[in-house]
MDAnalysis code that builds the backbone (N, CA, C; Angstrom):
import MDAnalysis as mda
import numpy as np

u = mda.Universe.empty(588, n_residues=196, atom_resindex=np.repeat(np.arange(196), 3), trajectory=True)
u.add_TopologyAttr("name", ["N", "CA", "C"] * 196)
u.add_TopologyAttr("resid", np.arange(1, 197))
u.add_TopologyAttr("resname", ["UNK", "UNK", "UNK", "UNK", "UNK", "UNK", "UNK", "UNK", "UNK", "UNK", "UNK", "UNK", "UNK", "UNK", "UNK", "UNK", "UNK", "UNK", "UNK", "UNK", "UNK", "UNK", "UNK", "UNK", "UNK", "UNK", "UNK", "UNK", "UNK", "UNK", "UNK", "UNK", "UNK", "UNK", "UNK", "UNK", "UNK", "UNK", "UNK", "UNK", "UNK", "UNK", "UNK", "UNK", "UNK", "UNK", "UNK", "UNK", "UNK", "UNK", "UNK", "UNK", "UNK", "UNK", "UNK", "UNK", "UNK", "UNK", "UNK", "UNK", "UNK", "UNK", "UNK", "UNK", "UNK", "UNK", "UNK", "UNK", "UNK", "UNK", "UNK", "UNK", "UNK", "UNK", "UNK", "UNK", "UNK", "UNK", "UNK", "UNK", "UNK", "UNK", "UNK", "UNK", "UNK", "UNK", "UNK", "UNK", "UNK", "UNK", "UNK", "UNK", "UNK", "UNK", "UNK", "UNK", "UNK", "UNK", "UNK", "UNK", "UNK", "UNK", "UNK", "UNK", "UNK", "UNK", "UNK", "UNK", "UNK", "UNK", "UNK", "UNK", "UNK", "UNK", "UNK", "UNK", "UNK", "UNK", "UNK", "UNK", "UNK", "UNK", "UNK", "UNK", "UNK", "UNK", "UNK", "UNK", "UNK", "UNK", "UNK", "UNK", "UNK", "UNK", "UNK", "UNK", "UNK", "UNK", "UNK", "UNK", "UNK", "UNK", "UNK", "UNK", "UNK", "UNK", "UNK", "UNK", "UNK", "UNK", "UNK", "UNK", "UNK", "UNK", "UNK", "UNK", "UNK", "UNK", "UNK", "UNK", "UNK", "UNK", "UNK", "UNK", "UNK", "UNK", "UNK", "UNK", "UNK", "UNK", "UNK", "UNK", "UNK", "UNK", "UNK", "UNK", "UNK", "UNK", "UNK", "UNK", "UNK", "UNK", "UNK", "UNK", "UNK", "UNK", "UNK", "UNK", "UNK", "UNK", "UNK", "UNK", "UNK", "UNK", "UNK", "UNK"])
u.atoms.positions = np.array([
    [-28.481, 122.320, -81.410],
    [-27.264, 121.556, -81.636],
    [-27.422, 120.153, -81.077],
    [-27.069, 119.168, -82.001],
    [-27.493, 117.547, -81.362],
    [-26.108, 117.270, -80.383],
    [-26.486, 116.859, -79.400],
    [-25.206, 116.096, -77.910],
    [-25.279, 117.571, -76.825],
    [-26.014, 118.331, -77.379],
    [-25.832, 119.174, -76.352],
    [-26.815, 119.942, -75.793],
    [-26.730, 118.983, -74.298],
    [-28.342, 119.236, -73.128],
    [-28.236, 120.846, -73.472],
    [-29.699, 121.187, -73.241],
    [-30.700, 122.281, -73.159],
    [-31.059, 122.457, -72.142],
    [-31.215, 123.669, -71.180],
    [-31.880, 123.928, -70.202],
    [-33.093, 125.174, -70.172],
    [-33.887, 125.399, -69.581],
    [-34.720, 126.829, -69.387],
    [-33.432, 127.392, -68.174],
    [-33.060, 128.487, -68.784],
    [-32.104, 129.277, -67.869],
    [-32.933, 129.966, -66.555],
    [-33.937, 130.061, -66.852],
    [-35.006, 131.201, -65.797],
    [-35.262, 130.124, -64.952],
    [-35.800, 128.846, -65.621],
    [-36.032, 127.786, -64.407],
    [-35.200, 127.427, -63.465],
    [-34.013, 127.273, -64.021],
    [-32.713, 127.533, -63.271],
    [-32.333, 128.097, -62.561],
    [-32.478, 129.514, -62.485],
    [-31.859, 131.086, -62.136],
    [-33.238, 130.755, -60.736],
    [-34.343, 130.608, -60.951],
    [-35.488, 130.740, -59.914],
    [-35.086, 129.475, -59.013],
    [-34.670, 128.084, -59.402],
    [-33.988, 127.594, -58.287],
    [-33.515, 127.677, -57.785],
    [-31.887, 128.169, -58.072],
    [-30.935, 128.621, -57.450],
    [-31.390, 129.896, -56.604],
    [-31.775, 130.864, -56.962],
    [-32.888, 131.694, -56.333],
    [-33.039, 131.395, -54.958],
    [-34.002, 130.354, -55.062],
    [-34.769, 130.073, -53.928],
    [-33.891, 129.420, -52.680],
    [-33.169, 128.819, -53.396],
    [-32.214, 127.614, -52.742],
    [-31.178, 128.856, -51.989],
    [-30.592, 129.848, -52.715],
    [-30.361, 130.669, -51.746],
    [-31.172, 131.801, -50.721],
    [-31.755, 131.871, -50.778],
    [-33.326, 132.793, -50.227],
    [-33.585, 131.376, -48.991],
    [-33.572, 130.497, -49.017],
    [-33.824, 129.501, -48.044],
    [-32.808, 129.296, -47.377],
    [-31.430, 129.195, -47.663],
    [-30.702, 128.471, -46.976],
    [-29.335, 129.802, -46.758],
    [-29.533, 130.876, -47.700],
    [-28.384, 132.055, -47.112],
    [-27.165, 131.243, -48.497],
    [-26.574, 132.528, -48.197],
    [-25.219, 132.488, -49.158],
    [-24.117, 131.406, -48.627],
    [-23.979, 131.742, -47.350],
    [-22.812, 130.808, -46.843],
    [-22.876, 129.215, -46.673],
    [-24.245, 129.046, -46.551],
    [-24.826, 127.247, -46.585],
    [-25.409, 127.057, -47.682],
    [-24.720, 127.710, -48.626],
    [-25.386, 126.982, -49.751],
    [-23.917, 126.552, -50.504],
    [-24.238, 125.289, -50.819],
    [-22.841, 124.825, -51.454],
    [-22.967, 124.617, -53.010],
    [-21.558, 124.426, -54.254],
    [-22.503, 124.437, -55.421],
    [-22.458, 122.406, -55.372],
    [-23.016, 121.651, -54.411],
    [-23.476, 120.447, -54.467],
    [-24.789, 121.135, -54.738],
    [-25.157, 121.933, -53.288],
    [-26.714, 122.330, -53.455],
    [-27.495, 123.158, -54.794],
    [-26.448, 123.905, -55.262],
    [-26.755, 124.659, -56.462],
    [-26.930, 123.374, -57.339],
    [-26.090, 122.315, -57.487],
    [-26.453, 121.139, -58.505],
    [-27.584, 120.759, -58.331],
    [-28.261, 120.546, -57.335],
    [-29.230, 119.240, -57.112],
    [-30.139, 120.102, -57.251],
    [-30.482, 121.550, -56.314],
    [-31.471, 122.301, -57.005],
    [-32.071, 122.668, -58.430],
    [-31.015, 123.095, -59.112],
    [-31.074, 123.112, -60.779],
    [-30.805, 122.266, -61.478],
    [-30.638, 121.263, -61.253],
    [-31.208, 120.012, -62.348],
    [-29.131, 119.682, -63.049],
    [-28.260, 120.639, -62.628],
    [-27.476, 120.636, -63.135],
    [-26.069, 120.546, -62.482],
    [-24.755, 120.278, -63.582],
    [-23.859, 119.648, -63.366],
    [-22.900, 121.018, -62.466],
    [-21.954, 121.025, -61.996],
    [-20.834, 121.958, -61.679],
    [-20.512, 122.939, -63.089],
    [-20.220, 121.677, -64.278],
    [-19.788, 122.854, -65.182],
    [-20.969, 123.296, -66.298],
    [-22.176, 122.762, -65.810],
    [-23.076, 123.657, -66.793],
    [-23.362, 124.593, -65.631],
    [-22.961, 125.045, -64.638],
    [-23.721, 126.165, -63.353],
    [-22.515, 127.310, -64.035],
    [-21.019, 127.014, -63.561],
    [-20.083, 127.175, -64.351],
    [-20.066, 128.413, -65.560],
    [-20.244, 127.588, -66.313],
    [-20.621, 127.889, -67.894],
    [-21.327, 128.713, -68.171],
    [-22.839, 128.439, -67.295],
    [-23.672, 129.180, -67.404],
    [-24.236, 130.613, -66.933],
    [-23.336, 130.378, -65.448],
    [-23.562, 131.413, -64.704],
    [-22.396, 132.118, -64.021],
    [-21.230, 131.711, -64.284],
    [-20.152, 131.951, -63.338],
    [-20.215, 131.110, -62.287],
    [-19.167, 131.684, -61.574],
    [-18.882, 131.246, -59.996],
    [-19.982, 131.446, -58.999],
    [-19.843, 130.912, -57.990],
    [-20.462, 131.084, -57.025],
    [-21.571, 132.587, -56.650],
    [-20.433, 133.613, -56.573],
    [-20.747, 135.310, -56.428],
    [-21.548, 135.654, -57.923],
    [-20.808, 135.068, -58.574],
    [-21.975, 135.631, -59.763],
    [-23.202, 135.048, -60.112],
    [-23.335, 133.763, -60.158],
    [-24.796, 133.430, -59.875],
    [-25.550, 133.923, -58.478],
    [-25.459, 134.337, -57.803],
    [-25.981, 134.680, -56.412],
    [-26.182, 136.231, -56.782],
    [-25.575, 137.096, -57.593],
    [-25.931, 138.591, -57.854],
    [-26.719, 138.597, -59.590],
    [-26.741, 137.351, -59.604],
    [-27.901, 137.080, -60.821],
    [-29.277, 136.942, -59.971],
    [-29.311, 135.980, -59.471],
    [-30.141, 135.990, -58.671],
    [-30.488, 137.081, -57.462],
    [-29.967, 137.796, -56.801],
    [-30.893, 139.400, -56.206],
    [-30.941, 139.958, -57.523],
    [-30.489, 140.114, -58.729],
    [-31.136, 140.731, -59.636],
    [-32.062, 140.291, -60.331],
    [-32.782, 139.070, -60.206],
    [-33.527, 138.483, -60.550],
    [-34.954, 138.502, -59.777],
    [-34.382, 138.573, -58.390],
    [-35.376, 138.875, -57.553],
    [-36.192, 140.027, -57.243],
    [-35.190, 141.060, -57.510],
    [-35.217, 142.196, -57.433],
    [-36.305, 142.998, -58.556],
    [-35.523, 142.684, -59.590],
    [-36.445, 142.473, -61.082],
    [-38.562, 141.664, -61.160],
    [-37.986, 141.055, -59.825],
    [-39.391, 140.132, -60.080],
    [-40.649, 140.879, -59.512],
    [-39.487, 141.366, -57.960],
    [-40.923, 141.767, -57.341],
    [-41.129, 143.689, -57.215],
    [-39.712, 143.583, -58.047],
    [-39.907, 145.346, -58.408],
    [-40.832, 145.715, -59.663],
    [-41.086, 144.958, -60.174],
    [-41.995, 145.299, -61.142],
    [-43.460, 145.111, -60.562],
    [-43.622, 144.473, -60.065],
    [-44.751, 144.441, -58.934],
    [-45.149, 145.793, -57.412],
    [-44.087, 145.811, -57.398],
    [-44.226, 147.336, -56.441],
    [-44.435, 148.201, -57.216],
    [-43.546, 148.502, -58.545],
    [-43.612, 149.835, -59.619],
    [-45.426, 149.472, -59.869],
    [-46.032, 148.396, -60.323],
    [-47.366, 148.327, -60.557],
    [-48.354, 148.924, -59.317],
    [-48.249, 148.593, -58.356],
    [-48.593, 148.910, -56.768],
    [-48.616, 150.440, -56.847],
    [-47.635, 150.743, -56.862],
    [-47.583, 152.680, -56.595],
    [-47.667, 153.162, -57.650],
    [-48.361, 152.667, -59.053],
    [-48.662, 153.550, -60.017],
    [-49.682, 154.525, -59.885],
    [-50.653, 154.386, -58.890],
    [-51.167, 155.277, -59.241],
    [-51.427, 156.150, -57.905],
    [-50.281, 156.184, -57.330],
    [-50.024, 157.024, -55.796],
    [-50.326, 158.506, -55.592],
    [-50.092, 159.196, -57.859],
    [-50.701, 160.715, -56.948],
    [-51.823, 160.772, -57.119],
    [-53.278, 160.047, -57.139],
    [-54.487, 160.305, -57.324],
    [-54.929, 159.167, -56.340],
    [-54.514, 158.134, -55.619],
    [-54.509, 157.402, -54.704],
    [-53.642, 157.056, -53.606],
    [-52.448, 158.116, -52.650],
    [-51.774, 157.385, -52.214],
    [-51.767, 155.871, -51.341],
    [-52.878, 156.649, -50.491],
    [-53.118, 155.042, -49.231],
    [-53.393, 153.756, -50.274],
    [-54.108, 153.655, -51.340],
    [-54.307, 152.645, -51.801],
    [-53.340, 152.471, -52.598],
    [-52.120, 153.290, -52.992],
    [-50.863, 153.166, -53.602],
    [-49.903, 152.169, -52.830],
    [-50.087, 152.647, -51.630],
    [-48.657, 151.959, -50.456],
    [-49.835, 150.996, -49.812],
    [-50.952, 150.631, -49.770],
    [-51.347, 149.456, -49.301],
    [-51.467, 148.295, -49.977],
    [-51.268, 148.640, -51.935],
    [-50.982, 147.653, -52.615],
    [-49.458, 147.339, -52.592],
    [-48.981, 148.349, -52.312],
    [-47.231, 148.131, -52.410],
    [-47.332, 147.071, -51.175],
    [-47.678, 147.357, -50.030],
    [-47.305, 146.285, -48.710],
    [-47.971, 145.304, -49.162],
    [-48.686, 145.048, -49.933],
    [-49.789, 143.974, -50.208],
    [-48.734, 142.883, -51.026],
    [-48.320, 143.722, -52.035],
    [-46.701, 142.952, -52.783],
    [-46.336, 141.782, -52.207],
    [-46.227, 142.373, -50.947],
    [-45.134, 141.560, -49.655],
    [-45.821, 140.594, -48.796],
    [-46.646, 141.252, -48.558],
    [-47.664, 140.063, -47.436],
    [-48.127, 138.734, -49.002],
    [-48.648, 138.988, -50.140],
    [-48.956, 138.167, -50.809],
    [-47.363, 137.015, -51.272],
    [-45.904, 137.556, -51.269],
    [-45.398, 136.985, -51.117],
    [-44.989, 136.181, -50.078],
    [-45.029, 136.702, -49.122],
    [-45.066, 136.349, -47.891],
    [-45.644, 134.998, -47.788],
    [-47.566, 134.939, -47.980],
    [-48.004, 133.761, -47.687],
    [-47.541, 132.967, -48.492],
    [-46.752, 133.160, -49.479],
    [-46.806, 132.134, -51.123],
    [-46.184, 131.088, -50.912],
    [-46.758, 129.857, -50.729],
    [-45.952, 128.504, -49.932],
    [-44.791, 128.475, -50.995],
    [-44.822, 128.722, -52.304],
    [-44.164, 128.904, -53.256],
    [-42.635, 128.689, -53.239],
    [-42.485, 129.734, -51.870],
    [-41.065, 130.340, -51.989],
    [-40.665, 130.512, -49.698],
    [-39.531, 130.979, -49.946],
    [-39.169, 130.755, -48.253],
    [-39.841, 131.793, -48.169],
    [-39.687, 132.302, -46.195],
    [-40.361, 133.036, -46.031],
    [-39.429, 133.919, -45.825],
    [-39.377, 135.234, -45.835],
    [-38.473, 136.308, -45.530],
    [-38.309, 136.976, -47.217],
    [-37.420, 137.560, -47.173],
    [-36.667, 138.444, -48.405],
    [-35.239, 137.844, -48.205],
    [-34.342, 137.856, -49.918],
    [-33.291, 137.584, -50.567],
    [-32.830, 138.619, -49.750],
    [-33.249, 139.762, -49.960],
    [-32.401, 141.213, -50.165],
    [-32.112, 141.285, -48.560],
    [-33.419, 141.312, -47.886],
    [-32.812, 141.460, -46.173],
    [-31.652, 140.624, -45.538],
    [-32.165, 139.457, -46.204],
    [-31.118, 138.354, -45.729],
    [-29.562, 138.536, -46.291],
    [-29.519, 138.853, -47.459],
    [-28.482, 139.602, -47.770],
    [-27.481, 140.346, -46.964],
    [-28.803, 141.472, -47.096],
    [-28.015, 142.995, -46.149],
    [-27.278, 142.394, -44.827],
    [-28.211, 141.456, -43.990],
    [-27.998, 141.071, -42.976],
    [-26.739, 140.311, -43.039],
    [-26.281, 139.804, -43.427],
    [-25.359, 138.485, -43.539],
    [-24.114, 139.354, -44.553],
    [-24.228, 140.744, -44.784],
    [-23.085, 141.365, -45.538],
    [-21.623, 141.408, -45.087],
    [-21.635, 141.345, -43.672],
    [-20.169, 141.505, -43.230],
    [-19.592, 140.163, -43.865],
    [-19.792, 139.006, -43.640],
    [-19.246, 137.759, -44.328],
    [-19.410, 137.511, -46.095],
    [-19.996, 138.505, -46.693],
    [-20.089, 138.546, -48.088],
    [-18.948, 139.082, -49.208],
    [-18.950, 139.180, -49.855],
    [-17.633, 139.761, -50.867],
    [-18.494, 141.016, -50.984],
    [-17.476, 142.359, -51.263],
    [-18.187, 143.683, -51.096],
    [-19.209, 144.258, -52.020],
    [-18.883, 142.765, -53.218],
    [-19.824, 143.587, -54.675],
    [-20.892, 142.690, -54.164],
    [-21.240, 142.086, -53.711],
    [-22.681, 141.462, -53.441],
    [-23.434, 142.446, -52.100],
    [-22.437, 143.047, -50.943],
    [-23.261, 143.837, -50.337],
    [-23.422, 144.804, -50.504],
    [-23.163, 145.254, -51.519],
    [-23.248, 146.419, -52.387],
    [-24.503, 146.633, -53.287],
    [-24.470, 145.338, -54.151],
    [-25.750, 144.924, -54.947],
    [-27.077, 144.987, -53.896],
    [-27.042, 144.163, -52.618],
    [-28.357, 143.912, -51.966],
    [-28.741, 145.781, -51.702],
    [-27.637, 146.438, -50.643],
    [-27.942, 147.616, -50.430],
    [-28.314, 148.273, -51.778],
    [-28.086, 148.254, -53.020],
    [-28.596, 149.121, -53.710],
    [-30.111, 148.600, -54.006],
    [-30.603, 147.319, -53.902],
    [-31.432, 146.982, -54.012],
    [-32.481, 147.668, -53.145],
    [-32.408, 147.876, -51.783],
    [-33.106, 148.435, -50.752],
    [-32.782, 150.238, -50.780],
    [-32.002, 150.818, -51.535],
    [-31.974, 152.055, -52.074],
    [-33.491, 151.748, -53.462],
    [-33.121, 150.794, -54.084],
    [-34.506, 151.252, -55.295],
    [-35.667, 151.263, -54.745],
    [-35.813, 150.345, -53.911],
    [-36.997, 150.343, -52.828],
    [-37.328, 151.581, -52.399],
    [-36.439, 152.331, -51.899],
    [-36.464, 153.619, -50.946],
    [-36.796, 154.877, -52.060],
    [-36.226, 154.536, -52.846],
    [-36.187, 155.539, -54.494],
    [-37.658, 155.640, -55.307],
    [-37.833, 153.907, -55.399],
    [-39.787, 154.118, -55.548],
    [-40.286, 154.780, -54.780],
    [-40.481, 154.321, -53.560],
    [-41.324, 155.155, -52.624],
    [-41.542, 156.858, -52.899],
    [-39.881, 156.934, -52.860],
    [-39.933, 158.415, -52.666],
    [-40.479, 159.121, -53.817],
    [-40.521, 158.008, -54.520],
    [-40.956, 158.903, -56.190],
    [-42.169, 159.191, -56.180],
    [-42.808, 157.630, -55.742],
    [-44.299, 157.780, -55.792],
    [-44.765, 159.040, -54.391],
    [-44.229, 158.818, -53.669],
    [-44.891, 159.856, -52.272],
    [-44.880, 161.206, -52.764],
    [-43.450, 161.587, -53.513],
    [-43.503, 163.120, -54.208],
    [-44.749, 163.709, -54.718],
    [-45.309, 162.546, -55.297],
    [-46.323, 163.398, -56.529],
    [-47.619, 163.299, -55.574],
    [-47.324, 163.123, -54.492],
    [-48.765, 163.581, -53.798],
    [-48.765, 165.099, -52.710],
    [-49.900, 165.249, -51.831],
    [-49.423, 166.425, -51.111],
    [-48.622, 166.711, -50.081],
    [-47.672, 165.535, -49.934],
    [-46.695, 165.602, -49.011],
    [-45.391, 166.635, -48.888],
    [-45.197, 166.955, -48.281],
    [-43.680, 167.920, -48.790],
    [-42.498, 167.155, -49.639],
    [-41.357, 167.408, -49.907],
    [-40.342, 166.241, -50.301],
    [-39.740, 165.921, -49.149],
    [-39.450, 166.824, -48.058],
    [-39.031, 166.136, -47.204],
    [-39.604, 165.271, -46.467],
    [-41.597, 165.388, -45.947],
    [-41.891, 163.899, -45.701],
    [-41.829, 163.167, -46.554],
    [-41.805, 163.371, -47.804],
    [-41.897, 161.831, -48.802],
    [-40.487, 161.437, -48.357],
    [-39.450, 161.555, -48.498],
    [-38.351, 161.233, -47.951],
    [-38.164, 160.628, -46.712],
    [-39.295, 161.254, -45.748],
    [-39.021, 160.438, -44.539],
    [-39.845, 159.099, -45.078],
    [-41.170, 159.188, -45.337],
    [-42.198, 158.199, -45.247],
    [-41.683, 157.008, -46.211],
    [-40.526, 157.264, -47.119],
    [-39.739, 156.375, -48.560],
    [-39.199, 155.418, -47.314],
    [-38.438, 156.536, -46.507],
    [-37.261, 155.642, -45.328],
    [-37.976, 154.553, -44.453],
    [-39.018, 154.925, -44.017],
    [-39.940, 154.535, -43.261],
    [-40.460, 153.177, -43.606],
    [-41.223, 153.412, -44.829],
    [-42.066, 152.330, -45.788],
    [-41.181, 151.386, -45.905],
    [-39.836, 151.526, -46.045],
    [-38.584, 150.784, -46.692],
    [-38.636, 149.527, -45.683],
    [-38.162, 150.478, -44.682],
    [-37.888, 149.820, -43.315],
    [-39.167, 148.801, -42.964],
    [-40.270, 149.218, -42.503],
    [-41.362, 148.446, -42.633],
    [-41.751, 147.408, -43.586],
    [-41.248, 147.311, -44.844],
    [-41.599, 146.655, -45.386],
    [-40.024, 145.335, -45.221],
    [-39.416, 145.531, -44.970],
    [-38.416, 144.797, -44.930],
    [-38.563, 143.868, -43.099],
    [-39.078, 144.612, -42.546],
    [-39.064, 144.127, -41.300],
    [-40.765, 142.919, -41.418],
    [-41.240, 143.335, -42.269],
    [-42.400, 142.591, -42.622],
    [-41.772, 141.145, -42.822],
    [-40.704, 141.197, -43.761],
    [-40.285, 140.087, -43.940],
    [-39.204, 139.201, -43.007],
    [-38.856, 139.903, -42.100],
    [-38.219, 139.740, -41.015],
    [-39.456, 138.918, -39.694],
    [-40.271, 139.778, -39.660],
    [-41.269, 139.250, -38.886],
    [-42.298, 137.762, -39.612],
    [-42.062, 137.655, -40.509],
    [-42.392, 136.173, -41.108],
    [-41.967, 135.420, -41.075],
    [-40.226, 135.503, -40.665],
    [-39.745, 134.259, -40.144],
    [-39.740, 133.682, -38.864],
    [-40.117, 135.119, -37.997],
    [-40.514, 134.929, -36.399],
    [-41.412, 134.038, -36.591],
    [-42.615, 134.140, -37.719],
    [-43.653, 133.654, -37.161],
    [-44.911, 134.273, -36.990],
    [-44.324, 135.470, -37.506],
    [-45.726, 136.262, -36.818],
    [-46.983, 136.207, -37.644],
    [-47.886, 136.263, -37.170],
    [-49.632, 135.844, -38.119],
    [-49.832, 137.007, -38.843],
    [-50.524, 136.475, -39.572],
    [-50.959, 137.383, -40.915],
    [-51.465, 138.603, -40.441],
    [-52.259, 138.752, -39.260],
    [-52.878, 139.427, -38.687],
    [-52.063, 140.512, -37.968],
    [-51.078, 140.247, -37.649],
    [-50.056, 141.115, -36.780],
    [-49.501, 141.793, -37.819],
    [-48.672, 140.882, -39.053],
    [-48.132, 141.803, -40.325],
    [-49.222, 142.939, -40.984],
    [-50.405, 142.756, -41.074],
    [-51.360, 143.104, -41.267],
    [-51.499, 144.619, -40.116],
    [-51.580, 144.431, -39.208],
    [-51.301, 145.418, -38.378],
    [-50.469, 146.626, -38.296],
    [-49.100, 145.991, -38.613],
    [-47.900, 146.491, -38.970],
    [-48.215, 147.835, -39.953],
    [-48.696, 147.251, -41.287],
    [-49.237, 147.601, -42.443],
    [-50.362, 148.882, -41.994],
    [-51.413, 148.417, -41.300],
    [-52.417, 149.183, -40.791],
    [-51.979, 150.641, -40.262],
    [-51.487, 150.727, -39.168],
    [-50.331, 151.655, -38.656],
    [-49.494, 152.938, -39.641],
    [-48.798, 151.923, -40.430],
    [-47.810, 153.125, -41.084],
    [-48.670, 153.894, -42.164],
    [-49.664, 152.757, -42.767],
    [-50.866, 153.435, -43.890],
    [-51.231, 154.375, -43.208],
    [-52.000, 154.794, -41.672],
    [-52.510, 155.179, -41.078],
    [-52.087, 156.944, -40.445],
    [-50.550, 156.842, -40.415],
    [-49.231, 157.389, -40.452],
    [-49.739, 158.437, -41.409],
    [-49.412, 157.741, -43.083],
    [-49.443, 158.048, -43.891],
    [-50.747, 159.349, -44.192],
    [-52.287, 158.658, -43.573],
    [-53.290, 158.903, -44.144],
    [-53.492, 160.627, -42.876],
    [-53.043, 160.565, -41.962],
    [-52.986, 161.711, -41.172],
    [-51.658, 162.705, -41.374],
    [-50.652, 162.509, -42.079],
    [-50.370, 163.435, -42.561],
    [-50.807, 163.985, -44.048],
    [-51.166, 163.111, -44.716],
    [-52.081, 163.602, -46.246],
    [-52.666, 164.401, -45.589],
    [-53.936, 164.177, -44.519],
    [-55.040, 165.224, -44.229],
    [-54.302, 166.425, -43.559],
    [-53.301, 166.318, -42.950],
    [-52.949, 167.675, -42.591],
    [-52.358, 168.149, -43.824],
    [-52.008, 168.087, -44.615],
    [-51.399, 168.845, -46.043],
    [-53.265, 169.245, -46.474],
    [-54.019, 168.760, -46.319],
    [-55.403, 168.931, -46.954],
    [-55.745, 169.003, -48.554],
])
C-alpha cells in the first residue's frame, strides 16, 4: 500500500525483546519501546497492543526461540542422556556468552519481578519455566530413570539452569557456570549407573 511505512515485525518484536530482557518490565518506558524499534507510540500500539501485551509477545517469543533449541538438545536423551542435558545446558551457557543479547533470562527476570507485574504476565513467565520442567521430564522419562527421579532431576535441571542465568549477571566465569553444569550432569550420570 503506497503512504504506508512497512516494518519487519520480528525485527521489532526482538528489540523490544531485548530492551526488556535488559532493562526489566518496570524501566522500560514505551519512549524506550520507541527508540528501540525504530517506531512511533501508535505503530507499537497498532501493532502490538499495550504495554502488557507486547511484553507477553515477547516471553513468547523468547520462549519460542530458545525452546526450540532445548527441544533440539534433548532429542536424543533416550539413547544419550548426559549428552542430552549437556547440550540442553550448553543452550544456555552459549546464550549466555552471546554479546548479542543481555545477560541473564527474560523468563527469570520475569518470575522474579512478578509481585509488581499484572497476574497474566506472571502467569505466562511461570508457565514458561513449567515447559522447561515438562521437557526435561519428558526427555529424562525415556531413559532408565524411574518417573519419579525424572521428575526430581526435570525440577532440578530447571532450577539449575535458571540459576545459570542468574549467576551471569553476578559475574560469574564461564568456568564456574561450567562447573555448575559439571556437577548436576555428574548427579545425573551416577544415578543412570545405578539403574544399570
Amino acid at each position: 500500500m503506497a503512504g504506508k511505512k512497512q516494518f519487519d515485525v520480528g525485527i521489532a518484536l526482538d528489540a523490544a525483546m531485548v530492551q526488556f530482557w535488559r532493562a526489566g518490565y518496570a524501566d522500560t518506558s514505551l519512549d524506550d519501546l520507541s527508540r528501540t524499534t525504530g517506531l512511533n507510540r501508535s505503530s507499537i500500539y497498532s501493532s502490538f497492543g499495550d504495554k502488557d501485551a507486547l511484553y507477553l509477545r515477547c516471553l513468547d517469543h523468547y520462549a519460542a526461540r530458545y525452546g526450540n533449541e532445548y527441544d533440539q538438545a534433548l532429542s536424543c536423551a533416550s539413547e544419550e542422556p548426559l549428552q542430552a542435558v549437556r547440550a540442553f545446558f550448553e543452550v544456555t551457557l552459549r546464550r549466555i556468552a552471546d554479546p548479542d543479547v543481555p545477560d541473564g533470562c527474560l523468563v527469570a527476570r520475569t518470575v522474579m519481578a512478578a509481585p509488581v507485574l499484572s497476574p497474566t504476565i506472571a502467569a505466562r513467565a511461570i508457565e514458561a519455566l513449567d515447559l522447561q520442567r515438562a521437557r526435561l521430564r519428558t526427555a529424562l522419562r525415556g531413559t532408565r530413570l524411574t518417573e519419579g527421579e525424572a521428575d526430581d532431576f526435570a525440577v532440578h535441571m530447571t532450577a539449575v539452569n535458571q540459576s545459570l542465568a542468574v549467576m551471569s549477571k553476578a559475574r560469574a566465569s564461564r568456568e564456574q557456570l561450567r562447573a555448575v553444569v559439571d556437577i548436576s550432569t555428574s548427579a545425573l550420570s551416577h544415578a543412570l549407573r545405578a539403574r544399570g
